[in-house]
C-alpha positions in Angstrom: -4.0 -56.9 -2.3 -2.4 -54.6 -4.8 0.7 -53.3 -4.9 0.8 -49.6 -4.5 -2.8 -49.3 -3.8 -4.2 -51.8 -1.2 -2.5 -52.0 1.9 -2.4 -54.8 4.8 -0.7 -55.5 8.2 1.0 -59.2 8.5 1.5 -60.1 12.1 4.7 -61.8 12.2 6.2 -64.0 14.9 10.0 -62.8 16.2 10.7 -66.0 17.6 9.8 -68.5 15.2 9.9 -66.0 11.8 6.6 -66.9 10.6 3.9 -65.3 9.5 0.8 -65.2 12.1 -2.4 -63.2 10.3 -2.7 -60.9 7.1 -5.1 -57.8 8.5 -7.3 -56.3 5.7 -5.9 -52.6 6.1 -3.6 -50.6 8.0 -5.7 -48.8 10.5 -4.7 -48.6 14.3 -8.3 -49.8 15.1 -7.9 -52.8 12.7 -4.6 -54.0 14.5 -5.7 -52.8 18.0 -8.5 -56.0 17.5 -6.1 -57.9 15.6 -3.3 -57.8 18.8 -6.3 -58.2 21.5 -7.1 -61.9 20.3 -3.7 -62.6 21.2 -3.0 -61.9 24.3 0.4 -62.5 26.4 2.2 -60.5 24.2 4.9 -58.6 25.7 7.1 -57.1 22.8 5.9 -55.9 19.4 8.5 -54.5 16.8 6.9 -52.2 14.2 7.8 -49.6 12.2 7.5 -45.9 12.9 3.4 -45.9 11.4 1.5 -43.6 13.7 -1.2 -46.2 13.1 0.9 -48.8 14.2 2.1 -47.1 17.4 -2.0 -46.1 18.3 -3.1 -50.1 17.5 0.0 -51.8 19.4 -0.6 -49.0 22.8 -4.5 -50.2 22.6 -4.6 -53.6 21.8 -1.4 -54.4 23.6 -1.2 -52.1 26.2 1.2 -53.7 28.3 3.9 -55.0 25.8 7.4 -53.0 25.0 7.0 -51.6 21.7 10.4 -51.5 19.6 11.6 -50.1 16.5 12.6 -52.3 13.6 16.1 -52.7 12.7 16.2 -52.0 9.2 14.1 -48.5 9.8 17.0 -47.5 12.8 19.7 -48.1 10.4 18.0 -46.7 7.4 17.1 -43.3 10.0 20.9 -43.5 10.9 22.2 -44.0 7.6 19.8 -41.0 5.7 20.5 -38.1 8.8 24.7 -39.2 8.9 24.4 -38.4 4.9 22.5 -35.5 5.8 24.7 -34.2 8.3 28.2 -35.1 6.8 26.9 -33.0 3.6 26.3 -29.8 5.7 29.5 -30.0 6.6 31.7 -31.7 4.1 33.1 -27.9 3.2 35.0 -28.4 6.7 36.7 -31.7 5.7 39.1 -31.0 3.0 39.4 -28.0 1.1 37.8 -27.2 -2.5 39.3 -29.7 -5.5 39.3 -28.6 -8.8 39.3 -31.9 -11.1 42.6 -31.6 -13.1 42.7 -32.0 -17.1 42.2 -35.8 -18.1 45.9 -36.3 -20.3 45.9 -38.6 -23.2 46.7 -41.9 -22.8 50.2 -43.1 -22.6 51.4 -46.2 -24.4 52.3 -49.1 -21.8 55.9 -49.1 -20.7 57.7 -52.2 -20.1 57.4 -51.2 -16.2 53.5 -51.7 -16.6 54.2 -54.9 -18.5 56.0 -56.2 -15.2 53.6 -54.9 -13.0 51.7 -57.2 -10.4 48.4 -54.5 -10.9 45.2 -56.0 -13.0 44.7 -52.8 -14.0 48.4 -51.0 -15.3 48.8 -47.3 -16.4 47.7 -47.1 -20.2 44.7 -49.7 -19.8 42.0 -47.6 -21.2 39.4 -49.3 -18.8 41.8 -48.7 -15.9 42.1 -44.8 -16.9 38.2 -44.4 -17.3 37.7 -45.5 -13.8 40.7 -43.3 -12.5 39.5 -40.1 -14.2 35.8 -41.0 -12.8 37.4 -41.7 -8.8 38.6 -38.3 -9.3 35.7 -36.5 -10.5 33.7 -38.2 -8.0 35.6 -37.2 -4.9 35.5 -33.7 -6.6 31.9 -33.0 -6.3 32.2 -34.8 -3.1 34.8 -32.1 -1.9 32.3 -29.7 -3.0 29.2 -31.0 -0.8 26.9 -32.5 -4.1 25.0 -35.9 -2.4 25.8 -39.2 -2.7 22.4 -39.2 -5.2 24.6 -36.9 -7.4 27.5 -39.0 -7.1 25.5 -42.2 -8.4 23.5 -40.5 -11.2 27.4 -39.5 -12.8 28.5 -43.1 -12.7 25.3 -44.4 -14.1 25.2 -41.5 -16.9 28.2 -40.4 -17.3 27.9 -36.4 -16.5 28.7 -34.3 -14.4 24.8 -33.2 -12.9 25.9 -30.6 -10.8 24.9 -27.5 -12.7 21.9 -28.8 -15.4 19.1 -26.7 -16.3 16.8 -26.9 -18.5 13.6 -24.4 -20.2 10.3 -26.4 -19.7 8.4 -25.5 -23.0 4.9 -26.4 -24.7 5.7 -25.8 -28.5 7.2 -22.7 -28.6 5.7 -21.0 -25.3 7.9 -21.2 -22.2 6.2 -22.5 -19.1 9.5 -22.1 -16.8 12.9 -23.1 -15.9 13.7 -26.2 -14.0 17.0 -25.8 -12.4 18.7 -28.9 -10.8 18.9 -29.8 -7.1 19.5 -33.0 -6.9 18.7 -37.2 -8.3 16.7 -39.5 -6.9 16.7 -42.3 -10.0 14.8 -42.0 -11.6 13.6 -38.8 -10.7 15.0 -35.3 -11.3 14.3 -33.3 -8.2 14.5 -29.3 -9.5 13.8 -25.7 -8.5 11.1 -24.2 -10.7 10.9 -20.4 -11.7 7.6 -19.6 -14.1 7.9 -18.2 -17.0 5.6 -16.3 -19.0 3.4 -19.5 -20.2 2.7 -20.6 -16.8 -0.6 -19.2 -16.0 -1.7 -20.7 -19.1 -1.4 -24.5 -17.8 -1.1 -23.8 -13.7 -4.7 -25.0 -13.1 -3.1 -28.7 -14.9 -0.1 -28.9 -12.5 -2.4 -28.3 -9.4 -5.0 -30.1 -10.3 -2.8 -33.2 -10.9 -1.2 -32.4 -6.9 -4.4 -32.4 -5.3 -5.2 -35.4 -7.4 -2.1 -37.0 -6.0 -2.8 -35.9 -2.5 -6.6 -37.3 -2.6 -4.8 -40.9 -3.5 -8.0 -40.7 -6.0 -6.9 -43.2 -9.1 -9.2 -42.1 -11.4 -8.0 -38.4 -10.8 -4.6 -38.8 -11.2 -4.9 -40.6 -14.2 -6.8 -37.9 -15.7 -5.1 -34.9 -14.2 -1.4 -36.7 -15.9 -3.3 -37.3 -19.2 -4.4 -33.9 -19.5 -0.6 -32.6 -19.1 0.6 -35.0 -21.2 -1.6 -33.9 -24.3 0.4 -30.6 -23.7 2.9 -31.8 -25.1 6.0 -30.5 -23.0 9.6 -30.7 -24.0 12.9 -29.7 -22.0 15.2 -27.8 -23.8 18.7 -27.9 -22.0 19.9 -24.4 -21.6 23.7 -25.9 -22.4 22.6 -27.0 -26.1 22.4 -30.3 -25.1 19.5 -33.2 -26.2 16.3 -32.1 -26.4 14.3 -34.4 -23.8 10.3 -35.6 -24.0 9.5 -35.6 -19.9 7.1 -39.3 -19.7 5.9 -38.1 -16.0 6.6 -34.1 -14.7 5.0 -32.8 -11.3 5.6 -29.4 -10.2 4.7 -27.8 -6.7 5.0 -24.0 -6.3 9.0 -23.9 -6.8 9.8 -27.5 -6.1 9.5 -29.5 -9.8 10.1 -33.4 -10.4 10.3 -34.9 -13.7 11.3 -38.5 -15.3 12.0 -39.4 -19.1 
């Protein structure tokens, strides 16, 4: 086994917790045999494979088949975020994130007061100025990805773009949707370079999509030996992408 490339099945027992058989791979015909040595089953709780589903309904085709609990909650959990985003516009109306003021000296009320963190504590005003501009681009529908990236960077990601560049040909503009740490998940628009190095890009998907190892490491070398740079289009820090994919308008990059 290797992680990220070989793939098993373990047969687990619910009752007792403990594992029962490692199967080589994870097709339905390999688990269909694997379940039909075992017979008296009578529930299996899987995930939501469609390998898994075809193997349990043939080689246990009388047992309840359930889905796992951390898969429900984590189905729950992604479609409420999705859902409570669409319409987050309808829960409170738009907040604009007032001016940060400087920091006043401690009075002797603060000095008396029962709260670890009083007015004036400059650790205690950081986190107060970032509860507000968090609930902010909450107010205004950004994700809870968004939300995270600006604690764990410190900026406000809502409106970053940046001109995707070999030397001093532009390839495109990579617009931001949304972070997925540590990916940054963008809208591409070509620019006049990107003929020049398309073939690259969609070589390196297919390569991808084939699940070929050899071919993607080849297909990301060959983009790499570009070399590409991101130039933010807001003057900021010039940034050196280690890993960029881009699919017709949908682009993902890490650095």
């Amino acid at each position: 086994m290797r992680k990220s490339r070989v793939y098993g099945t373990v047969l687990v027992d619910i009752e007792t917790g403990r594992p029962v058989d490692l199967l080589p791979d994870r097709e339905s015909a390999t688990l269909a045999a694997g379940l039909s040595e075992r017979p008296g089953i009578e529930v299996i709780c899987r995930d939501r494979a469609p390998f898994s589903a075809e193997g349990a309904r043939t080689g246990a085709p009388t047992a309840l088949q359930v889905a796992d609990r951390f898969h429900l909650w984590r189905n729950l959990g992604e479609s409420t975020e999705r859902c409570v985003s669409r319409h987050r516009a309808c829960l409170r109306a738009p907040f604009t994130v007032p001016p940060r003021e400087p920091s006043k000296a401690p009075q002797a009320a603060d000095k008396l007061s029962t709260s670890p963190w009083p007015t004036g504590n400059r650790f205690a005003d950081r986190t107060r100025e970032k509860h507000t501009i968090v609930h902010a681009l909450l107010a205004e529908g950004h994700s809870r990805r968004a939300k995270r990236d600006y604690h764990m960077k410190g900026t406000d990601v809502a409106s970053r773009s940046w001109e995707l560049k070999s030397g001093d040909i532009t390839l495109g503009t990579l617009s931001l949707i949304d972070i997925d740490q540590p990916w940054f998940r963008c809208h591409f628009t070509p620019g006049e370079g990107w003929q020049q190095v398309r073939e690259l890009f969609e070589a390196q998907a297919e390569a991808v999509d084939s699940g070929d190892q050899g071919r993607m490491i080849e297909a990301i070398a060959a983009i790499r030996n570009l070399p590409l740079r991101l130039h933010p289009q807001d003057g900021d820090e010039t940034i050196t992408p280690v890993m960029i994919q881009i699919r017709g308008d949908k682009a993902n990059f890490r650095y």
